[in-house]
One Martini backbone bead per residue (centre of mass of N, CA, C, O) as a GRO file, in nm:
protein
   76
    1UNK     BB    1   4.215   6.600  11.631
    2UNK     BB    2   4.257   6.432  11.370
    3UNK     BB    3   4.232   6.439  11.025
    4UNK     BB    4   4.451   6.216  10.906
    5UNK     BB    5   4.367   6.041  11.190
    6UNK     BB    6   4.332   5.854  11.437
    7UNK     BB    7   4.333   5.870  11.788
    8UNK     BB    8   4.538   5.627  11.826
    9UNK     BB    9   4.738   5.798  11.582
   10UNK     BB   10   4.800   5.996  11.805
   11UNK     BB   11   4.813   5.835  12.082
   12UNK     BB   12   5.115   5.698  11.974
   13UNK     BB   13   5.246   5.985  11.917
   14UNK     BB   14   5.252   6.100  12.219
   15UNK     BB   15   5.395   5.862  12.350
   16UNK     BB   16   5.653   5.931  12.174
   17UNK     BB   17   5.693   6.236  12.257
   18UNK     BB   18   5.747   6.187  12.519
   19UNK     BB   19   5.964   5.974  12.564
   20UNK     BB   20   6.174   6.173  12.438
   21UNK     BB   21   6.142   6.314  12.637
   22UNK     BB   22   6.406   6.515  12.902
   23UNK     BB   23   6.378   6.486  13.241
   24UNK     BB   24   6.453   6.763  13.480
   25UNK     BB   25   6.493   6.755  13.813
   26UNK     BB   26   6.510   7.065  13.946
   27UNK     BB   27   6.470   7.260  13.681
   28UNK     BB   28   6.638   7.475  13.795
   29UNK     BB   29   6.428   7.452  14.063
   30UNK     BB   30   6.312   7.340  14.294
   31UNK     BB   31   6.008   7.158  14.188
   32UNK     BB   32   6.089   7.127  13.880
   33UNK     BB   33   6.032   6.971  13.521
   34UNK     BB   34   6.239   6.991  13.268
   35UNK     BB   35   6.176   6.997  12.947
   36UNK     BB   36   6.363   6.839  12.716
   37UNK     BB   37   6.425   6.838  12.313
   38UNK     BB   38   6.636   6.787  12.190
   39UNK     BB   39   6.562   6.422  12.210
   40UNK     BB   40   6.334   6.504  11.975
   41UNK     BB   41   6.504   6.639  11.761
   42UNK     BB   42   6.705   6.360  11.743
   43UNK     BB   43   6.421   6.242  11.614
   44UNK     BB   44   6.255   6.241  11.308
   45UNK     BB   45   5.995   6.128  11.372
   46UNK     BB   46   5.897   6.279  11.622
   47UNK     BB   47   5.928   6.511  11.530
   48UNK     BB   48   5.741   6.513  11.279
   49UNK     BB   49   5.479   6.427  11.462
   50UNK     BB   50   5.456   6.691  11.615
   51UNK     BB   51   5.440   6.868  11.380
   52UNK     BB   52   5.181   6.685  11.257
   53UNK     BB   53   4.989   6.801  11.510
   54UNK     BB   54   4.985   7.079  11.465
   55UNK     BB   55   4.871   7.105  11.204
   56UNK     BB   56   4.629   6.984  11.247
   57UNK     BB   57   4.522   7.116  11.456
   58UNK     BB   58   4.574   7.413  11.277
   59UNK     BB   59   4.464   7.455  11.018
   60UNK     BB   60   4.151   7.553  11.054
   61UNK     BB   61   4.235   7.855  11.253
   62UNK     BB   62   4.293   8.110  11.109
   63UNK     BB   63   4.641   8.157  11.112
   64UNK     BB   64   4.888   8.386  10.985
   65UNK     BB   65   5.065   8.417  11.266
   66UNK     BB   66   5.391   8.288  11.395
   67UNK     BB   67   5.580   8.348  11.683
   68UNK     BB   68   5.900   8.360  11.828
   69UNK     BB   69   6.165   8.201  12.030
   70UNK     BB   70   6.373   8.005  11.931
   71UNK     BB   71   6.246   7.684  12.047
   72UNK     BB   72   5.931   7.827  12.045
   73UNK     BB   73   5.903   7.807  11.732
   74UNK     BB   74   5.717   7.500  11.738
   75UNK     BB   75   5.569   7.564  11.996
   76UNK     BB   76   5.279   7.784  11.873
   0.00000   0.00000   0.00000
């Protein structure tokens, strides 16, 4: 998936961004587990890691726009 590291250090980067993230179990709604990435965001390195996991995986993609809403438009 890396271009410009390891398997290793994707998967070490991928453990740190899982890790950040704050699961909130039954939200809204009993049996949803709703992943809250606040904690994600308060944490520069873990953010960092994400975005530059999405640039390498999608660079050479030729995606010329990219929308979103809110922090949707952070993981499209």
């Amino acid at each position: 998936m890396s271009s410009s590291g390891s398997d290793g250090e994707s998967s070490g980067r991928l453990t740190g961004i899982k890790s950040a993230l704050r699961v909130v179990p039954n939200f809204p709604k009993p049996g949803i587990m709703f992943q809250d990435i606040t904690t994600l965001l308060l944490d520069p390195k873990v953010f960092k890691d994400t975005v530059d996991l999405f640039v390498e995986r999608y660079r050479n993609q030729n995606i010329s726009v990219v929308a979103g809403d809110c922090f949707i438009f952070i993981f499209i």
